[in-house]
N, C-alpha and C positions, 0 to 999 in steps of 0.2 A: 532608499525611498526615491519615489520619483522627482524630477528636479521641479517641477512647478509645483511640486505641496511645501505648505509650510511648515515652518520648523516645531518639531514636536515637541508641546509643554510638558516637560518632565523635570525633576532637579537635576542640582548637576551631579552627584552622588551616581543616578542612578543612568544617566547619560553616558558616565562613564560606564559603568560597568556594562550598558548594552554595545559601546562601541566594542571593548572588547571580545563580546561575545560576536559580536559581527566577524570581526576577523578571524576568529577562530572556527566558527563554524564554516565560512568558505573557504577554509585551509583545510579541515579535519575532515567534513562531514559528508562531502558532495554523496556519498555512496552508500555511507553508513547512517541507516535509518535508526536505530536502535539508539545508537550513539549518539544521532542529531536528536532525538526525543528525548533522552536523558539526560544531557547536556540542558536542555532549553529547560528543564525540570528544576536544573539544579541553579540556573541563572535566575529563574524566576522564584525560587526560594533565596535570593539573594538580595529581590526588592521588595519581598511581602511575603508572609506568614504561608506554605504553603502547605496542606496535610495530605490532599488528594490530589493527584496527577491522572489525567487519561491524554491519549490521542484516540481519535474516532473516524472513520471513510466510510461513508454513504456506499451502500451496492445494491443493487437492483433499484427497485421501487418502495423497499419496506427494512432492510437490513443497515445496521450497523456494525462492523467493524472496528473491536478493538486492539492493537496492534502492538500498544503500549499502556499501561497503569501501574500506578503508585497509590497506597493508603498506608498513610503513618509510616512511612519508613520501611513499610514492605513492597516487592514484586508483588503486582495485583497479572495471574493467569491472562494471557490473550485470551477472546472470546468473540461471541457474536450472538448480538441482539437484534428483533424484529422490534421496532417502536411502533409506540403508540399515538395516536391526536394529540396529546397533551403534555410530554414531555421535551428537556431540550431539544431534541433535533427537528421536529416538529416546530419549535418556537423558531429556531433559526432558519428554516424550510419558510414560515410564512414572512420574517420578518427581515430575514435577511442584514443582521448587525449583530455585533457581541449583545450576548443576554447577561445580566447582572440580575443577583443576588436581590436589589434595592427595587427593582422593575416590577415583582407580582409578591413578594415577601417571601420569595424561593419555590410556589406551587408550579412552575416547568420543571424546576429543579427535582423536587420531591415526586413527581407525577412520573418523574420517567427509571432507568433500571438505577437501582445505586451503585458508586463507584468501594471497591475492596468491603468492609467491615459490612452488612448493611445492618446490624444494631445499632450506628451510630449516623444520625442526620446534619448533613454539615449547615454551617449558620450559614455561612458567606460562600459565593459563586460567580466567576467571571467564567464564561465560553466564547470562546471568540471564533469565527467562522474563519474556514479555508476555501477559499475559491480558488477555480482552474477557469484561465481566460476559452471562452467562445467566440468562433466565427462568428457566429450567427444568435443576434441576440445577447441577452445581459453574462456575465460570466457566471458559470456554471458553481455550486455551492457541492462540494464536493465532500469536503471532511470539516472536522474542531478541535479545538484543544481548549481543556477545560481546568483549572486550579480552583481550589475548594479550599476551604478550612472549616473546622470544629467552632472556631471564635466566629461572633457576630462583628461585623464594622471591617473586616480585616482588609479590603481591597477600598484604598482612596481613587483620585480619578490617575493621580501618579499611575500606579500601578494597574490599573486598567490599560492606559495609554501603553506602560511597558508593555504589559502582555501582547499587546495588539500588534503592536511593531516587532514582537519577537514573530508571533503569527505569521506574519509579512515573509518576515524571511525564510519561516519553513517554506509558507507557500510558493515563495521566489526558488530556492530547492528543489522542491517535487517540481513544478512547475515547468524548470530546465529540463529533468531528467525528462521527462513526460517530452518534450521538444526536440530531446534526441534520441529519443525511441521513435521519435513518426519521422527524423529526418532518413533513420538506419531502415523504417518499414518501405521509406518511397522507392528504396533504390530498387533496378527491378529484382524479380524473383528468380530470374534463371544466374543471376551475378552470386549472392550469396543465399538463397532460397530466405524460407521461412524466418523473422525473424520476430517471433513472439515465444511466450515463457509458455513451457510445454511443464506436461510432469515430467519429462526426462530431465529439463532441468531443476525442477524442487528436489526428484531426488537425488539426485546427484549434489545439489548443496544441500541436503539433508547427510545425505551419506559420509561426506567432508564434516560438515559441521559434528554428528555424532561420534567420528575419528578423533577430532580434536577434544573433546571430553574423556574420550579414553583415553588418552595418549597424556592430558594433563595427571588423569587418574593413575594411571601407571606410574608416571614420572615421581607421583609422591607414595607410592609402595616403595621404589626407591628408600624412601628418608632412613636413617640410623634410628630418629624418635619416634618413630611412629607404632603407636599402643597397638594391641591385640585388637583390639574393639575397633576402631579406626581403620586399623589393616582388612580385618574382616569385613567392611562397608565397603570399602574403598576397591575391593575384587570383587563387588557385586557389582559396584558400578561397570567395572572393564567387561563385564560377564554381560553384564545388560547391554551395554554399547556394542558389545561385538554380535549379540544376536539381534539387534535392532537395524545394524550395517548388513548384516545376512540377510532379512526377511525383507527390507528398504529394497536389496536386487532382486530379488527372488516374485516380490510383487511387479517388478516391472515386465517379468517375462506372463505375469498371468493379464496384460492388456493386447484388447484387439489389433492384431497387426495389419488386418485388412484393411482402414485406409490408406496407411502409411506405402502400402504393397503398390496400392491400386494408383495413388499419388504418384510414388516413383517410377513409374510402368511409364509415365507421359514425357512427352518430349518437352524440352525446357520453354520451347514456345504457347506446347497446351498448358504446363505447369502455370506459364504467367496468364492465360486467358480462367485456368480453374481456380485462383488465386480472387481472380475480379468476381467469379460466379460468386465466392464464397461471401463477396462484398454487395452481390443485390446487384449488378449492374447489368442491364437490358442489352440487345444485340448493337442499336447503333452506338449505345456507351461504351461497347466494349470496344468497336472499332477507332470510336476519339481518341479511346483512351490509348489504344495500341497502333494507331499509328495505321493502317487497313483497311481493306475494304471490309464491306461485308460478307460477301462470296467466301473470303478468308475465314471470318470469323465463322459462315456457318459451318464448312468444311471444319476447323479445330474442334467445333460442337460436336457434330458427328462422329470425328474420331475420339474423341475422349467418351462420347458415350457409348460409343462400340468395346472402346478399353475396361470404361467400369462394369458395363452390362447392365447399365441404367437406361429407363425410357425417359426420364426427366429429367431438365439440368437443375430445379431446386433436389433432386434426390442426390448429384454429384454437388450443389453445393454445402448442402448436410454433409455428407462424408467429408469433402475436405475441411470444413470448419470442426470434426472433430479430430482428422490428422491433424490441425494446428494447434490444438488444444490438447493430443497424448501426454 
C-alpha cells in the first residue's frame, strides 16, 4: 500500500494471513494469471465464508469479460457477458467503490448475470473494483473481483477491508504488467517491430498448452493401474488434443496474408512512419514524433502508398492495424 495511507483496520489473525499472501503472490504470480486469481480465491476463503468466486474486465463499451469463476467448489467456464443499467458493473461504472451485499439488499447483485449455479441466489456480496491508473483524468475502472456466499451476514467490515487490499494488489500486478508492455511498445518499430499479442501468438500458446494435456494424458496410459474404462477416456483425450494441435495450425494458414505481405514490403523507416498511421497521427505529428521534416514524411507517405496500392493513408492505416492484430 501506499506509504501516506493508514494502516489498515483488520485483525491481527487476518493481517497475518494477507501479509503472507503479499509475499507470495510477488514471488509466484507476476505472470501467471490463473494462478494469481486462484490463489487470491483461496486467501480470501481463508478470512470469510466464500461460495462464488469471479474475476471480470470491462472491454469495449458494453462487454464483460470472465476470465476466472468459482461456484461451490466447482470451475465456473470463462465467458463473456454484455451488461445491463442495473447490474454490478453498471453499479460500479457509476459509483466507482466496492458494492456490498448490505448497500441495495443485493438488487445490483440479482439485476445482473449470475455467477456458476443460477438456481441458487447468493445472500451476501462484496465486488470490489479494479482500476488501471490514467494520464489524463480520474483512473480508469477497468475490471472486479467478486466473492459471494449462499449465507446472509457473511462478509463484516474485516473482510471487506481484506478483500479490498487483496484487490490492490492484483491491481498493482496487472497494472506493472500493463507498464511493461507500453515501455517494450515505445521502443522503436524498426529495432524489434510489432510488439502487441497477435493470433500468431494465442495460437501458438494454444498449441503448447493443448501439447501439455496430451502429453499429461499420455504419461498416465503409461500407469500398471489403470482400468479399461479409464484407459479408454484417457486415448480420447490424446486423440482430441492431437487433432485440436492439427486444426489450431492448419487455421492459421486459412488467414489473410496480405497485410502482413504489404507490411513487410516497407522499408524499416516507412514501417515506423505506418506504425503512427495506424495510431491516428496527422502529418506534423508524425514529423515531432520522428525526428523530420515534413518533405520527409510526405515522401515516406507516398512511398508506402504506392507500395500498398492505396489512395488513402486511413485505408493503409486499416490494414496495418489488422497486420498487428493477425
Amino acid at each position: 500500500m501506499e506509504a501516506d495511507k493508514a494502516p489498515m483496520r483488520v485483525d491481527a489473525e487476518t493481517a497475518i494471513i494477507l501479509r503472507e499472501a503479499y509475499h507470495k503472490i510477488e514471488a509466484l504470480f507476476r505472470s501467471d494469471h490463473y494462478g494469481l486469481y486462484d490463489y487470491v480465491r483461496v486467501v480470501a476463503g481463508k478470512i470469510a465464508h466464500v461460495d462464488a468466486f469471479y474475476v471480470g474486465f470491462l472491454q469495449g463499451s458494453s462487454r464483460v469479460r470472465y476470465p476466472y469463476g468459482y461456484d461451490d467448489g466447482q470451475y465456473v467456464n470463462p465467458d463473456t457477458h454484455i451488461f445491463g443499467p442495473d447490474g454490478p458493473t453498471a453499479w460500479l461504472l457509476k459509483h466507482r467503490q466496492t458494492y456490498r451485499f448490505a448497500y441495495d439488499n443485493g438488487f445490483a447483485l440479482h439485476a445482473g448475470v449470475p455467477v456458476g449455479d443460477a438456481g441458487r441466489r447468493s445472500e451476501d456480496a462484496v465486488t470490489v473494483p479494479i482500476f488501471r491508473p490514467s494520464k489524463d483524468g480520474p483512473d480508469q475502472l477497468f475490471g472486479m473481483l467478486s466473492m459471494q456466499s449462499y449465507t446472509p451476514r457473511s462478509y463484516d467490515d474485516n473482510a471487506v477491508r481484506a478483500f479490498e487490499w487483496l484487490c490492490e494488489v492484483v491491481e498493482r500486478v496487472l497494472t506493472r504488467e500493463g507498464e511493461d508492455r507500453e515501455a517494450l511498445r515505445r521502443l522503436p518499430a524498426g529495432d524489434i517491430g510489432p510488439n502487441l499479442l497477435t493470433s500468431d501468438h494465442v495460437m501458438e500458446y494454444l498449441t503448447h498448452r493443448v501439447a501439455s494435456i496430451r502429453e499429461i494424458a499420455a504419461e498416465a496410459l503409461d500407469e500398471p493401474d489403470v482400468s479399461t474404462a479409464v484407459h479408454r477416456h484417457l486415448e480420447r483425450i490424446v486423440d482430441a488434443a492431437e487433432h485440436i494441435q492439427s486444426e489450431l495450425i492448419e487455421m492459421l494458414m486459412e488467414t489473410d496474408e496480405g497485410p502482413e505481405r504489404r507490411f513487410t514490403s516497407l522499408t524499416k523507416a516507412q514501417q515506423g512512419v505506418a506504425l503512427l498511421l495506424a495510431d491516428g497521427l496527422d502529418n506534423d505529428q508524425l514529423a515531432a514524433e520522428l525526428g523530420v521534416s515534413l518533405n520527409t514524411v510526405k515522401t515516406h507517405l507516398s512511398a508506402i502508398l504506392r507500395k500498398y496500392g492505396f489512395r488513402h493513408r486511413a485505408q493503409v492505416a486499416d490494414d496495418v492495424r489488422k497486420y498487428l492484430a493477425r
